[in-house]
SERO-4910 file (N, C-alpha, C, O; in steps of 0.05 Angstrom, whole numbers):
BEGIN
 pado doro    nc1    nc2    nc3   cac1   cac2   cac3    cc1    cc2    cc3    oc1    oc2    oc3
  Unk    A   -837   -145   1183   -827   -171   1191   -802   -179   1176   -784   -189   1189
  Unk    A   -797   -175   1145   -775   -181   1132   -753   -173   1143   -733   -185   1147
  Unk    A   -761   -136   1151   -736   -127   1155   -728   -143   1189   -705   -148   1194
  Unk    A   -742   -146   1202   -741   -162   1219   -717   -181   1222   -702   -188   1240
  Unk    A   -722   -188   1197   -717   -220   1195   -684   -224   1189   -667   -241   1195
  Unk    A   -685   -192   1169   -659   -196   1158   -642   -185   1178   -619   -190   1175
  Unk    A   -649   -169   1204   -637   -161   1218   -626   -178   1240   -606   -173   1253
  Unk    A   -641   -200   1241   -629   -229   1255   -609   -245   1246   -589   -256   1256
  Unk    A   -617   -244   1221   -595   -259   1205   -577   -248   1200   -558   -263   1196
  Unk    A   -572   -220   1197   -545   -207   1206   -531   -208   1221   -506   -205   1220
  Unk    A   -549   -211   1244   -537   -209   1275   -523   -243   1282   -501   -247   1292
  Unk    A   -541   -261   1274   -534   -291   1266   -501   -285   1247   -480   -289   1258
  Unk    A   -503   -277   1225   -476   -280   1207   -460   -265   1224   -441   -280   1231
  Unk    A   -458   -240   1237   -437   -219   1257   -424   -243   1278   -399   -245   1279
  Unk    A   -439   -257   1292   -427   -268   1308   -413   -295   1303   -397   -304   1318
  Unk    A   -420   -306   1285   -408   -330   1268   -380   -322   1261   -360   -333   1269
  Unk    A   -383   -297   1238   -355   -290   1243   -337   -281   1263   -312   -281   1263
  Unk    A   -353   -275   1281   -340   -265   1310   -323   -292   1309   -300   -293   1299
  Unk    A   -334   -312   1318   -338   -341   1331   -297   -345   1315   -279   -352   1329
  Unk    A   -294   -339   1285   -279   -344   1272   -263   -328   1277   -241   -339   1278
  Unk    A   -261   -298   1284   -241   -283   1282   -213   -282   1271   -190   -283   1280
  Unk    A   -226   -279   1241   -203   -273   1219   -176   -297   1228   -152   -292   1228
  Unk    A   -186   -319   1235   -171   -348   1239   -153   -351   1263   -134   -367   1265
  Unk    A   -159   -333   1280   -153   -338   1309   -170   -351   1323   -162   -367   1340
  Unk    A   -199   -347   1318   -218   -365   1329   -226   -398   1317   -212   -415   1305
  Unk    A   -250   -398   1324   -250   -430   1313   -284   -436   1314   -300   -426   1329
  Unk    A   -288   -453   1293   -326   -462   1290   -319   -488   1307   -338   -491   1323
  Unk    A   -302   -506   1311   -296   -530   1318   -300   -525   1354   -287   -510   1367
  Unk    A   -324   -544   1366   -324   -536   1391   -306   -541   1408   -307   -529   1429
  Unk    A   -284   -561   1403   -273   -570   1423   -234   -558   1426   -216   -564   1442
  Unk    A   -238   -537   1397   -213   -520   1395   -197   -512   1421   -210   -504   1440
  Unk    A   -175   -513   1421   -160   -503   1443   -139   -479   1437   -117   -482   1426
  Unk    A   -153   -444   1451   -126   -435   1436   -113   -427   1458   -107   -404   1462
  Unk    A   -106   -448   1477    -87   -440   1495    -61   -455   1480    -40   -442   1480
  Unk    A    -63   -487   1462    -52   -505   1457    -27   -491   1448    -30   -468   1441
  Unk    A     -5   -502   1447     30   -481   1440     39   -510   1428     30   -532   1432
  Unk    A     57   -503   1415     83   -534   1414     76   -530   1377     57   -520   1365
  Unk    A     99   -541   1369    104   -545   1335     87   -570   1327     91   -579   1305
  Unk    A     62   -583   1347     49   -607   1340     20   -600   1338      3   -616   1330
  Unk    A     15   -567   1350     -7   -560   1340    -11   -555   1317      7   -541   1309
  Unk    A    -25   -559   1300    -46   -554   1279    -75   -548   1275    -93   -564   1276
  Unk    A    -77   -519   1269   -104   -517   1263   -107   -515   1232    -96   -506   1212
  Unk    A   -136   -530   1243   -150   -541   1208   -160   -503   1195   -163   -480   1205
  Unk    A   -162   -516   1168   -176   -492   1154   -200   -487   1166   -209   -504   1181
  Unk    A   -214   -460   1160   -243   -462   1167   -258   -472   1156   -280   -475   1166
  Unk    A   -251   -485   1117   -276   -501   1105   -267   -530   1119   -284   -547   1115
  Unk    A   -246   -541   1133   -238   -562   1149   -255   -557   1171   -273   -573   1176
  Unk    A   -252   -534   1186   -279   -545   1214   -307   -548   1206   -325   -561   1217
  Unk    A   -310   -527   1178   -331   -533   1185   -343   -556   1160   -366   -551   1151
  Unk    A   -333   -571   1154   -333   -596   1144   -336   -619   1172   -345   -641   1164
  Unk    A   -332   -618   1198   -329   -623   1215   -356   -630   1221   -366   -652   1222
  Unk    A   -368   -601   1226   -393   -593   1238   -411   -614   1218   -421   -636   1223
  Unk    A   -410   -600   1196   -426   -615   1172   -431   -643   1176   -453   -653   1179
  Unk    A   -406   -656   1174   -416   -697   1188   -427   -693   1210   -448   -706   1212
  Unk    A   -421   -673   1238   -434   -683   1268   -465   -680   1258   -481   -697   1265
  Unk    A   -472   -661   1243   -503   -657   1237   -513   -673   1218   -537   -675   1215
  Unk    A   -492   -687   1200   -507   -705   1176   -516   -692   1157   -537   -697   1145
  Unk    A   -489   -661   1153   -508   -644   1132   -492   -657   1105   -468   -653   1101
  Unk    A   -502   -668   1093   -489   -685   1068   -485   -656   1040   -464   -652   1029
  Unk    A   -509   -641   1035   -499   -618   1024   -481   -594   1028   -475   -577   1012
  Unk    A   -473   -597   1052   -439   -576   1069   -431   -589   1066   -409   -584   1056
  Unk    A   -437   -621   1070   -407   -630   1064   -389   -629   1033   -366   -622   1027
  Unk    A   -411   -641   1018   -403   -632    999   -382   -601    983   -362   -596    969
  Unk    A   -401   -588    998   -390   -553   1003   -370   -560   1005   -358   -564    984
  Unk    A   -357   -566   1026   -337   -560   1045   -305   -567   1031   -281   -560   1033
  Unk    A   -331   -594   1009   -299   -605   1004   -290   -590    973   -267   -587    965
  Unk    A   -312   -581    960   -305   -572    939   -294   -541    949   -283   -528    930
  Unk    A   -295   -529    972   -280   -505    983   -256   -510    983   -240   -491    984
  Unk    A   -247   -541    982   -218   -546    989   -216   -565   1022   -194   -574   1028
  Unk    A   -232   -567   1034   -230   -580   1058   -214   -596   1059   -214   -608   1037
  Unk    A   -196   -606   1076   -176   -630   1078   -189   -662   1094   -185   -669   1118
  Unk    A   -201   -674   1079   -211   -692   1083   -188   -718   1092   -192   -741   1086
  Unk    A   -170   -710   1105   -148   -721   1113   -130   -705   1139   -110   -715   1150
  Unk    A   -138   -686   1144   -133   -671   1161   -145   -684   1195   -168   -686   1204
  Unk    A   -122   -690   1207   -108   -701   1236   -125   -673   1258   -113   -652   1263
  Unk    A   -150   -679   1268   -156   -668   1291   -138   -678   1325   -142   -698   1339
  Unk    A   -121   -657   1330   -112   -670   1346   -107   -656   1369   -128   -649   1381
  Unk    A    -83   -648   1379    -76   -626   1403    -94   -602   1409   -106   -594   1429
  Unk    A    -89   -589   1373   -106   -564   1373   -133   -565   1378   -147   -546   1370
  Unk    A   -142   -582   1388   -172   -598   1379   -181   -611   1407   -205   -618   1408
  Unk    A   -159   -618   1436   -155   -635   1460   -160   -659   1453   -172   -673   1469
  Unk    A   -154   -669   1429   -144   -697   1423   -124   -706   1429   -107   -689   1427
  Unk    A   -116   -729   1439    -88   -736   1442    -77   -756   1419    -56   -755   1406
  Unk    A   -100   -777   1418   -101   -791   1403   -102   -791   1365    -92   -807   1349
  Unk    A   -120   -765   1361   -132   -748   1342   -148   -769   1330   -152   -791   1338
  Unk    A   -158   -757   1304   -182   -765   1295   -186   -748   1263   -179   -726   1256
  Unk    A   -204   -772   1247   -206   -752   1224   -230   -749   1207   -247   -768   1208
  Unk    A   -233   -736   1197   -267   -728   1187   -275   -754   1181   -299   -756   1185
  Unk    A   -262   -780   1170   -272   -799   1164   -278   -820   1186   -294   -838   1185
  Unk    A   -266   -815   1198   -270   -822   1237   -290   -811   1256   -295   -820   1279
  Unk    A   -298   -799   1249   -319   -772   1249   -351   -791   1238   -370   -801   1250
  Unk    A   -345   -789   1213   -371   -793   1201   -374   -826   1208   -397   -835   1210
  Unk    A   -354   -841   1210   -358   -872   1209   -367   -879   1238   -384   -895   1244
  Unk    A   -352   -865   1252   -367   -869   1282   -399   -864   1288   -414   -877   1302
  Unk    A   -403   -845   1273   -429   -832   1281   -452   -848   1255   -476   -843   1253
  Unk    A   -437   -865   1237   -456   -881   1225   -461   -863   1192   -467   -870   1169
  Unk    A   -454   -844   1203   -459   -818   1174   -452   -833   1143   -433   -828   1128
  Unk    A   -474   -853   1139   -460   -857   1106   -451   -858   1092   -432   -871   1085
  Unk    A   -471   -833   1078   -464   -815   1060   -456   -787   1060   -463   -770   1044
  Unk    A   -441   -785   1078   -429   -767   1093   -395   -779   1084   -378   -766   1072
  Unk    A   -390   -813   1096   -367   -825   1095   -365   -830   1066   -342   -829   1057
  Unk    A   -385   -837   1047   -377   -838   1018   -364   -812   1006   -343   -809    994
  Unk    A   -377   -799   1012   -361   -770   1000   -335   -764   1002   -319   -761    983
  Unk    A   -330   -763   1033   -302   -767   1039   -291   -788   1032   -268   -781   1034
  Unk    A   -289   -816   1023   -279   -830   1009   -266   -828    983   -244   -834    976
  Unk    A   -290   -817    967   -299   -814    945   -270   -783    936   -262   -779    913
  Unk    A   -263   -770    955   -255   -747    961   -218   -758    960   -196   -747    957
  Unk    A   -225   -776    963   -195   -789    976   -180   -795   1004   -157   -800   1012
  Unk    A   -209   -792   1016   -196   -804   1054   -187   -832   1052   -194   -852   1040
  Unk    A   -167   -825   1068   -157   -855   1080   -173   -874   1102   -181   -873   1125
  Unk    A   -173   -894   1079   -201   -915   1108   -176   -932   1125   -186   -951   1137
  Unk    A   -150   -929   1127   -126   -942   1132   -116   -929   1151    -96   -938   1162
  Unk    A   -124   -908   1158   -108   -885   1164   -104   -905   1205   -122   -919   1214
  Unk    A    -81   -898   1217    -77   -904   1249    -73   -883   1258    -58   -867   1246
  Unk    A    -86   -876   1283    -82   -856   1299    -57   -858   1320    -44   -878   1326
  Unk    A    -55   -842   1326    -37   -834   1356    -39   -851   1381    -22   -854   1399
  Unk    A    -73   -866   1378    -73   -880   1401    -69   -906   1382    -88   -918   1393
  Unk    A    -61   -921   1366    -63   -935   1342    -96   -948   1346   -100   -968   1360
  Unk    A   -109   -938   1337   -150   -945   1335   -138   -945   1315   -119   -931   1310
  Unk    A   -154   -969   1290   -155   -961   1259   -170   -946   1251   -177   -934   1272
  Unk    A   -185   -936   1229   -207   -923   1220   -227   -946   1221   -251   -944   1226
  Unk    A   -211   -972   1213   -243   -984   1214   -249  -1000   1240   -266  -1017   1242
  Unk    A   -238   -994   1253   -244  -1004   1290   -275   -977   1293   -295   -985   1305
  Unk    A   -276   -953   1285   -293   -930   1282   -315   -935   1262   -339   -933   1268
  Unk    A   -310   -940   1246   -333   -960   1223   -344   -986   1225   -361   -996   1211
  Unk    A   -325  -1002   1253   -340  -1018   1256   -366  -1017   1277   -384  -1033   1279
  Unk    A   -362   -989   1294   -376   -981   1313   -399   -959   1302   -411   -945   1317
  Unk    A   -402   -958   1276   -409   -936   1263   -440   -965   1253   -465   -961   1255
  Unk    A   -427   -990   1243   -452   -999   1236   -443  -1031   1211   -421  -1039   1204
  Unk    A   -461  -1039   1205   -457  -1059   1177   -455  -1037   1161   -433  -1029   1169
  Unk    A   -463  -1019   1141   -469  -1013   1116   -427  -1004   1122   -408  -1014   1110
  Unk    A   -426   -980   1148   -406   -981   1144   -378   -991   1147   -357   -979   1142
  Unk    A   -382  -1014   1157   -363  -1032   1145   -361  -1036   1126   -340  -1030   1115
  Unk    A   -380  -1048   1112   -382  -1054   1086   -367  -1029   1073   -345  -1035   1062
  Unk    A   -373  -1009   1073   -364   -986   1057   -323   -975   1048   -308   -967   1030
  Unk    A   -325   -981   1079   -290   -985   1079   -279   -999   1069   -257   -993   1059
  Unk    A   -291  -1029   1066   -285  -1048   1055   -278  -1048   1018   -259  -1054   1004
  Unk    A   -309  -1037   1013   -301  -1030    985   -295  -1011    971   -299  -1007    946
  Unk    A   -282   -991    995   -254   -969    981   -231   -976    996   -219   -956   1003
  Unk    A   -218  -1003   1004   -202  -1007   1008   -187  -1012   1036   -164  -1015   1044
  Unk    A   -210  -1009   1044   -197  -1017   1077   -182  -1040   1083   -197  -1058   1077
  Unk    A   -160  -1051   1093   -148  -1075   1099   -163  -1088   1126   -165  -1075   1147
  Unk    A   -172  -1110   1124   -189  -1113   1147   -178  -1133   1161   -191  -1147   1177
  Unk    A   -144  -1138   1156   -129  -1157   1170   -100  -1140   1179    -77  -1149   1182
  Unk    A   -108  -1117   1180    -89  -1097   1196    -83  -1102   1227   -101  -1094   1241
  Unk    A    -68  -1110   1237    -52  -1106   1270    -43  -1086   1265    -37  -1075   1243
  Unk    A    -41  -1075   1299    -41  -1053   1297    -15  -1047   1316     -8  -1071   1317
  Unk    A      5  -1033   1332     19  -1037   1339     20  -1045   1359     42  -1052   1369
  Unk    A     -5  -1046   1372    -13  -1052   1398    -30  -1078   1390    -53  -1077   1399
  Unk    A    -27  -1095   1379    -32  -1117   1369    -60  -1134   1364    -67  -1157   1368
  Unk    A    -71  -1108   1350   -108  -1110   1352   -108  -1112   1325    -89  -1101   1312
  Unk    A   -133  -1127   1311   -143  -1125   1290   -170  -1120   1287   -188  -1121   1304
  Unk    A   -175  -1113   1254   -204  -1113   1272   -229  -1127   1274   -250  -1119   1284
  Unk    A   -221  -1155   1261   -234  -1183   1279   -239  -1181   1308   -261  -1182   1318
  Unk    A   -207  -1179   1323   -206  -1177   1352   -228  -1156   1367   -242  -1165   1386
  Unk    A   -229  -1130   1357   -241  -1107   1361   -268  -1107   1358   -284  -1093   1371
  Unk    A   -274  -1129   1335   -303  -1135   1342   -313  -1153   1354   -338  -1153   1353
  Unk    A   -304  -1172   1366   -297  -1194   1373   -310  -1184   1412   -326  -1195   1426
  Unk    A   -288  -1155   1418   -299  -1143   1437   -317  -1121   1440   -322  -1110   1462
  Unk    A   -326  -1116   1419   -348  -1093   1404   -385  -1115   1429   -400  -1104   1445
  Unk    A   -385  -1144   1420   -404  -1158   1427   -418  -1161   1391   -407  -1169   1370
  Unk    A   -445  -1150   1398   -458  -1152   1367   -478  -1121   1366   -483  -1103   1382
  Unk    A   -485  -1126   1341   -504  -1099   1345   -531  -1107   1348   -539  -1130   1344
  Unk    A   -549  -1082   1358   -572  -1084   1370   -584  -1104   1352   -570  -1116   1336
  Unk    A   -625  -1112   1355   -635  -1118   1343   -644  -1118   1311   -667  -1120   1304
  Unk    A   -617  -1115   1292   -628  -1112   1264   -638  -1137   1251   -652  -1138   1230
  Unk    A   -628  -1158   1266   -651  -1182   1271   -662  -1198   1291   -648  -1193   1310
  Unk    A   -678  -1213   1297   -685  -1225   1317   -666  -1224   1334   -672  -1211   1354
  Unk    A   -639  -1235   1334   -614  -1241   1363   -593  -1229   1351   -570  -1235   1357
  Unk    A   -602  -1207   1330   -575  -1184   1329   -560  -1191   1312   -570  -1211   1303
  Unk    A   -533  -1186   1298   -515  -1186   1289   -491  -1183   1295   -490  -1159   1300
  Unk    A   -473  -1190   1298   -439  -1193   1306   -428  -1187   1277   -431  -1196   1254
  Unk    A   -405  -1158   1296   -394  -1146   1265   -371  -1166   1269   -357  -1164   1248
  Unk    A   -361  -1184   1283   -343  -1206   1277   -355  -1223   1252   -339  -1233   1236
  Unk    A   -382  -1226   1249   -386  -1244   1230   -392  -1228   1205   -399  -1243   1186
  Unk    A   -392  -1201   1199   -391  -1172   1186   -362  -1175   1167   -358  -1175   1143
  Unk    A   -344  -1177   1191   -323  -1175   1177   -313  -1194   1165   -301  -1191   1144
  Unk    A   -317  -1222   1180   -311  -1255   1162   -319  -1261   1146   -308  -1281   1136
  Unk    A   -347  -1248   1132   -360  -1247   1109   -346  -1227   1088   -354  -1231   1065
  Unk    A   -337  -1218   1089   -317  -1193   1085   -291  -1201   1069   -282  -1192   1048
  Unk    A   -282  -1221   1087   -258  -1234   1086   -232  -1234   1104   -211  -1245   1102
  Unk    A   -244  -1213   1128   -232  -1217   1152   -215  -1250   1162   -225  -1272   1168
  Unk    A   -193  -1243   1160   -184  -1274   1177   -164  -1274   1203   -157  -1296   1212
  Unk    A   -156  -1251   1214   -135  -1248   1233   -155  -1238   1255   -177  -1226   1256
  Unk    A   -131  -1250   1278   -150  -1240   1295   -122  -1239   1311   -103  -1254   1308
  Unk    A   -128  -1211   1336   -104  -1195   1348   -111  -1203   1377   -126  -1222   1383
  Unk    A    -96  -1186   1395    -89  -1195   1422   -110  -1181   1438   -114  -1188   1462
  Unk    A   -123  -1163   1427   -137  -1147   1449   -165  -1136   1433   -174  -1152   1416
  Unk    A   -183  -1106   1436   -189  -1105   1469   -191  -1133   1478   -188  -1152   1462
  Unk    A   -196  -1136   1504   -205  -1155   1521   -241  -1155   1513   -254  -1135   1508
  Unk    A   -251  -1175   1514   -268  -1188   1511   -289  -1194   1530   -284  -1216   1541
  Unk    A   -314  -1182   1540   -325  -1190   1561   -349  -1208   1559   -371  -1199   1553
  Unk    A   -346  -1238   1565   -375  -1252   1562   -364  -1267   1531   -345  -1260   1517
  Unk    A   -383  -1293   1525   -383  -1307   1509   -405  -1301   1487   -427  -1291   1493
  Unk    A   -399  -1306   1461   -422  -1297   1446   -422  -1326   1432   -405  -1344   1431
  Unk    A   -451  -1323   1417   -466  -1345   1409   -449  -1363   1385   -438  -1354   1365
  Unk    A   -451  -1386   1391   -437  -1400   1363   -446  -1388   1333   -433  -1382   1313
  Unk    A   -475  -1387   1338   -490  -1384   1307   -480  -1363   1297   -473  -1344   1310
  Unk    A   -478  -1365   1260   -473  -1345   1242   -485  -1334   1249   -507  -1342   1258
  Unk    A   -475  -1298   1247   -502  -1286   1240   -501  -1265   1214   -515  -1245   1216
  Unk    A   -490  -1267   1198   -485  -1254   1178   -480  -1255   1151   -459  -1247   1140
  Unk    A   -502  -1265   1137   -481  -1285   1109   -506  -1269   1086   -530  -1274   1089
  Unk    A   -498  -1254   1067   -519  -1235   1048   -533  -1260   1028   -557  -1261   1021
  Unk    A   -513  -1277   1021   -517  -1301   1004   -540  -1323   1019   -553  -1338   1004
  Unk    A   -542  -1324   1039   -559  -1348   1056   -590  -1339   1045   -600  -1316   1043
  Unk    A   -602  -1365   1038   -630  -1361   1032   -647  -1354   1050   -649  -1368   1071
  Unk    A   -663  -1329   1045   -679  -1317   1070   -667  -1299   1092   -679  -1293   1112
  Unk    A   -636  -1291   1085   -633  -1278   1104   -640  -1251   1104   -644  -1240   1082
  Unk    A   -643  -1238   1129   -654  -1213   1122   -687  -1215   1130   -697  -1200   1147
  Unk    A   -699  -1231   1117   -727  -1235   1110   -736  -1221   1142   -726  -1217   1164
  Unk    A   -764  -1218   1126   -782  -1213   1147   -798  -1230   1169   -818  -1243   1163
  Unk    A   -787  -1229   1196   -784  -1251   1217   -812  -1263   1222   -817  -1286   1228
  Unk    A   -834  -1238   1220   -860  -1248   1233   -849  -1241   1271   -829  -1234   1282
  Unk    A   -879  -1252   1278   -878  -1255   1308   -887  -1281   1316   -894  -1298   1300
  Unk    A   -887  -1284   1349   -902  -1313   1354   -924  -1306   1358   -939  -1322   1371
  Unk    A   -937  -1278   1347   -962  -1281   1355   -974  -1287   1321   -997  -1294   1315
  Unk    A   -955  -1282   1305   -963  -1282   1275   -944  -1290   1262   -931  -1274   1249
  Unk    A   -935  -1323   1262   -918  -1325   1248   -919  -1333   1218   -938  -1345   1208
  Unk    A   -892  -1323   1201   -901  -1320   1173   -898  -1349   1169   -888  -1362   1187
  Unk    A   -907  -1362   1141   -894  -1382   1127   -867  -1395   1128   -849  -1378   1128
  Unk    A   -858  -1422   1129   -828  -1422   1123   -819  -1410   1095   -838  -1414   1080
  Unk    A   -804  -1399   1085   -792  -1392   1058   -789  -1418   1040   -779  -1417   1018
***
Protein backbone atom coordinates (compact mmCIF):
# COMPACT_ATOMS: atom_id res chain seq x y z
CA UNK A 1 0.00 0.00 0.00
CA UNK A 2 2.92 2.61 0.82
CA UNK A 3 4.51 1.86 -2.20
CA UNK A 4 1.22 2.47 -3.66
CA UNK A 5 0.88 5.49 -2.28
CA UNK A 6 4.14 6.95 -3.06
CA UNK A 7 3.55 6.05 -6.55
CA UNK A 8 0.49 8.47 -6.71
CA UNK A 9 2.12 11.04 -5.30
CA UNK A 10 4.67 10.97 -7.82
CA UNK A 11 2.45 10.81 -10.44
CA UNK A 12 0.44 13.85 -8.50
CA UNK A 13 4.08 15.91 -8.30
CA UNK A 14 4.96 14.75 -12.42
CA UNK A 15 2.05 16.44 -13.53
CA UNK A 16 2.05 19.58 -11.37
CA UNK A 17 5.23 20.22 -12.80
CA UNK A 18 3.97 19.33 -16.16
CA UNK A 19 1.14 21.95 -15.39
CA UNK A 20 4.34 24.53 -14.87
CA UNK A 21 6.58 23.63 -17.60
CA UNK A 22 9.88 25.04 -16.62
CA UNK A 23 7.77 28.66 -16.72
CA UNK A 24 6.05 28.40 -19.90
CA UNK A 25 3.14 26.98 -18.20
CA UNK A 26 1.14 28.27 -15.42
CA UNK A 27 -0.70 26.93 -11.77
CA UNK A 28 -2.95 30.19 -12.22
CA UNK A 29 -6.25 28.87 -13.88
CA UNK A 30 -7.22 31.60 -15.78
CA UNK A 31 -3.49 32.14 -17.53
CA UNK A 32 -3.48 33.03 -21.06
CA UNK A 33 -0.53 31.85 -23.19
CA UNK A 34 -1.85 32.96 -26.30
CA UNK A 35 -1.64 36.75 -24.62
CA UNK A 36 1.48 38.86 -26.86
CA UNK A 37 2.03 42.75 -26.32
CA UNK A 38 4.87 44.45 -23.90
CA UNK A 39 1.70 44.69 -21.22
CA UNK A 40 1.83 41.09 -20.61
CA UNK A 41 3.23 39.99 -17.45
CA UNK A 42 3.55 36.79 -15.97
CA UNK A 43 3.75 36.42 -12.24
CA UNK A 44 6.45 34.16 -10.56
CA UNK A 45 5.37 30.73 -9.75
CA UNK A 46 5.65 31.39 -5.79
CA UNK A 47 3.22 34.54 -7.21
CA UNK A 48 0.54 32.04 -8.67
CA UNK A 49 0.76 30.03 -6.45
CA UNK A 50 0.30 32.48 -3.63
CA UNK A 51 -2.83 33.08 -5.70
CA UNK A 52 -4.18 29.61 -5.29
CA UNK A 53 -3.27 29.72 -1.55
CA UNK A 54 -5.99 32.83 -0.73
CA UNK A 55 -8.70 31.13 -3.34
CA UNK A 56 -8.40 28.07 -0.83
CA UNK A 57 -7.79 30.04 2.43
CA UNK A 58 -4.53 28.18 2.78
CA UNK A 59 -3.09 30.78 5.36
CA UNK A 60 0.14 28.37 5.82
CA UNK A 61 1.08 28.63 1.67
CA UNK A 62 0.45 31.69 2.04
CA UNK A 63 2.70 32.36 4.31
CA UNK A 64 5.15 30.01 2.13
CA UNK A 65 4.66 31.80 -0.73
CA UNK A 66 5.63 35.02 0.60
CA UNK A 67 8.67 34.06 2.41
CA UNK A 68 9.62 32.27 -1.27
CA UNK A 69 9.62 35.82 -2.38
CA UNK A 70 6.00 36.13 -3.79
CA UNK A 71 5.06 39.58 -5.04
CA UNK A 72 2.34 40.52 -2.91
CA UNK A 73 1.87 43.55 -5.18
CA UNK A 74 2.00 41.92 -8.33
CA UNK A 75 -0.90 43.32 -11.11
CA UNK A 76 -2.91 40.11 -12.39
CA UNK A 77 -3.91 41.30 -15.57
CA UNK A 78 -3.80 40.58 -19.50
CA UNK A 79 -1.62 37.58 -18.88
CA UNK A 80 -4.29 36.41 -16.51
CA UNK A 81 -7.75 37.72 -19.10
CA UNK A 82 -8.02 40.57 -16.80
CA UNK A 83 -8.56 43.73 -18.30
CA UNK A 84 -9.06 45.52 -15.42
CA UNK A 85 -6.45 43.39 -13.24
CA UNK A 86 -6.39 42.57 -9.79
CA UNK A 87 -4.15 41.80 -6.86
CA UNK A 88 -3.51 39.09 -4.28
CA UNK A 89 -4.89 41.61 -1.89
CA UNK A 90 -8.02 41.96 -4.04
CA UNK A 91 -8.05 38.42 -4.12
CA UNK A 92 -8.17 37.71 -0.49
CA UNK A 93 -10.43 40.90 0.48
CA UNK A 94 -13.06 39.95 -1.93
CA UNK A 95 -13.33 36.47 -0.86
CA UNK A 96 -13.40 37.66 2.90
CA UNK A 97 -9.90 35.71 3.48
CA UNK A 98 -8.72 37.55 6.77
CA UNK A 99 -6.03 36.29 7.62
CA UNK A 100 -4.97 35.55 4.47
CA UNK A 101 -5.36 39.72 3.80
CA UNK A 102 -3.30 40.39 7.13
CA UNK A 103 -0.36 38.67 5.92
CA UNK A 104 -0.32 40.33 2.80
CA UNK A 105 -0.63 43.58 4.49
CA UNK A 106 1.64 42.79 7.00
CA UNK A 107 3.97 41.81 3.78
CA UNK A 108 3.58 45.30 2.44
CA UNK A 109 0.42 45.25 -0.03
CA UNK A 110 -1.08 48.18 -0.98
CA UNK A 111 -4.75 48.59 0.50
CA UNK A 112 -4.67 51.97 -1.94
CA UNK A 113 -3.71 50.35 -4.76
CA UNK A 114 -6.55 51.46 -8.28
CA UNK A 115 -6.98 49.21 -10.90
CA UNK A 116 -7.27 49.61 -14.65
CA UNK A 117 -10.94 49.63 -14.28
CA UNK A 118 -10.28 52.35 -11.33
CA UNK A 119 -12.29 49.77 -8.42
CA UNK A 120 -10.22 50.67 -5.25
CA UNK A 121 -8.95 47.80 -3.16
CA UNK A 122 -11.29 48.79 -0.66
CA UNK A 123 -14.49 48.90 -2.93
CA UNK A 124 -13.15 44.64 -2.77
CA UNK A 125 -12.89 44.73 1.09
CA UNK A 126 -15.86 46.31 1.32
CA UNK A 127 -17.54 43.33 -0.46
CA UNK A 128 -15.29 40.96 1.34
CA UNK A 129 -17.09 41.88 4.80
CA UNK A 130 -16.90 44.26 8.29
CA UNK A 131 -13.75 42.71 9.86
CA UNK A 132 -12.40 43.54 6.41
CA UNK A 133 -12.97 46.82 6.21
CA UNK A 134 -11.97 47.33 9.30
CA UNK A 135 -8.63 45.79 8.43
CA UNK A 136 -7.72 48.17 5.48
CA UNK A 137 -8.59 50.72 7.51
CA UNK A 138 -6.03 50.05 10.07
CA UNK A 139 -3.08 49.56 7.61
CA UNK A 140 -3.99 52.52 5.98
CA UNK A 141 -6.49 52.53 3.57
CA UNK A 142 -7.85 56.11 2.62
CA UNK A 143 -11.51 55.69 2.87
CA UNK A 144 -12.25 59.14 1.22
CA UNK A 145 -10.53 58.21 -2.08
CA UNK A 146 -12.49 59.31 -5.58
CA UNK A 147 -11.67 57.62 -7.91
CA UNK A 148 -11.30 58.82 -11.47
CA UNK A 149 -14.47 57.83 -12.34
CA UNK A 150 -15.79 59.68 -9.45
CA UNK A 151 -16.70 56.92 -6.82
CA UNK A 152 -15.77 56.68 -3.31
CA UNK A 153 -16.12 54.27 -1.17
CA UNK A 154 -19.06 55.66 0.86
CA UNK A 155 -20.75 55.87 -2.65
CA UNK A 156 -19.84 52.12 -3.41
CA UNK A 157 -21.36 51.06 -0.38
CA UNK A 158 -24.00 53.14 -0.44
CA UNK A 159 -24.76 50.82 -3.73
CA UNK A 160 -23.31 47.61 -2.19
CA UNK A 161 -27.18 47.79 -0.04
CA UNK A 162 -26.13 46.14 3.47
CA UNK A 163 -24.86 42.82 4.49
CA UNK A 164 -26.80 39.76 5.21
CA UNK A 165 -28.24 38.98 8.64
CA UNK A 166 -25.20 39.58 11.14
CA UNK A 167 -27.98 41.18 13.01
CA UNK A 168 -31.54 41.21 13.21
CA UNK A 169 -32.02 43.87 9.90
CA UNK A 170 -28.32 43.47 8.82
CA UNK A 171 -25.68 45.93 8.56
CA UNK A 172 -24.79 48.71 5.96
CA UNK A 173 -21.07 48.91 5.16
CA UNK A 174 -22.03 52.69 4.52
CA UNK A 175 -22.49 52.87 8.21
CA UNK A 176 -19.01 50.47 8.44
CA UNK A 177 -17.28 53.00 6.89
CA UNK A 178 -18.79 56.35 8.72
CA UNK A 179 -17.84 54.77 11.83
CA UNK A 180 -14.53 54.53 10.34
CA UNK A 181 -14.41 58.03 9.49
CA UNK A 182 -15.65 57.86 6.02
CA UNK A 183 -17.07 61.33 4.93
CA UNK A 184 -17.14 61.72 1.04
CA UNK A 185 -19.39 60.42 -0.89
CA UNK A 186 -18.91 60.05 -5.03
CA UNK A 187 -21.11 60.03 -8.08
CA UNK A 188 -21.72 56.47 -8.67
CA UNK A 189 -22.34 53.07 -8.76
CA UNK A 190 -25.90 53.91 -9.15
CA UNK A 191 -27.94 52.95 -6.28
CA UNK A 192 -30.95 50.66 -6.40
CA UNK A 193 -33.87 51.16 -3.75
CA UNK A 194 -33.82 53.17 -0.51
CA UNK A 195 -32.26 51.92 2.61
CA UNK A 196 -33.32 52.35 6.18
CA UNK A 197 -32.68 55.68 8.14
CA UNK A 198 -31.47 53.65 11.28
CA UNK A 199 -27.75 53.33 12.32
CA UNK A 200 -26.59 50.24 12.03
CA UNK A 201 -23.18 50.19 13.07
CA UNK A 202 -21.62 51.90 16.07
CA UNK A 203 -18.92 49.25 18.24
CA UNK A 204 -19.26 51.98 21.12
CA UNK A 205 -23.32 51.82 21.45
CA UNK A 206 -24.44 49.97 24.60
CA UNK A 207 -25.55 46.45 23.72
CA UNK A 208 -24.60 46.40 20.39
CA UNK A 209 -23.79 43.29 19.02
CA UNK A 210 -25.67 41.62 21.98
CA UNK A 211 -27.52 38.66 21.76
CA UNK A 212 -31.05 39.45 20.13
CA UNK A 213 -33.18 36.57 21.67
CA UNK A 214 -36.36 35.65 19.66
CA UNK A 215 -40.15 36.49 19.90
CA UNK A 216 -40.59 33.32 20.88
CA UNK A 217 -37.89 33.87 23.75
CA UNK A 218 -37.22 37.13 24.35
CA UNK A 219 -34.12 38.10 26.41
CA UNK A 220 -34.17 40.85 29.16
CA UNK A 221 -33.72 44.62 28.26
CA UNK A 222 -29.82 45.29 28.94
Amino acid sequence: MEEIMKKRQKEADDAYEAMWDAGRGSHHPDYDPTASGDDVVKASRATEELYNALVKNDIKKVYEKIEEGADVNFVFQRAYRSREGYTPLMVAAHRGRYECARALLRAGADPNYINAGHDLTVFWAIDGGVDMTRLLHEYGADLDTRTPKGWTPLSYAVAKGKYGATEEKGIYPEDVLKFYGAKLYGDGPEALGQRSPRESFDLAAEGFQRERGSYQNPLEHP
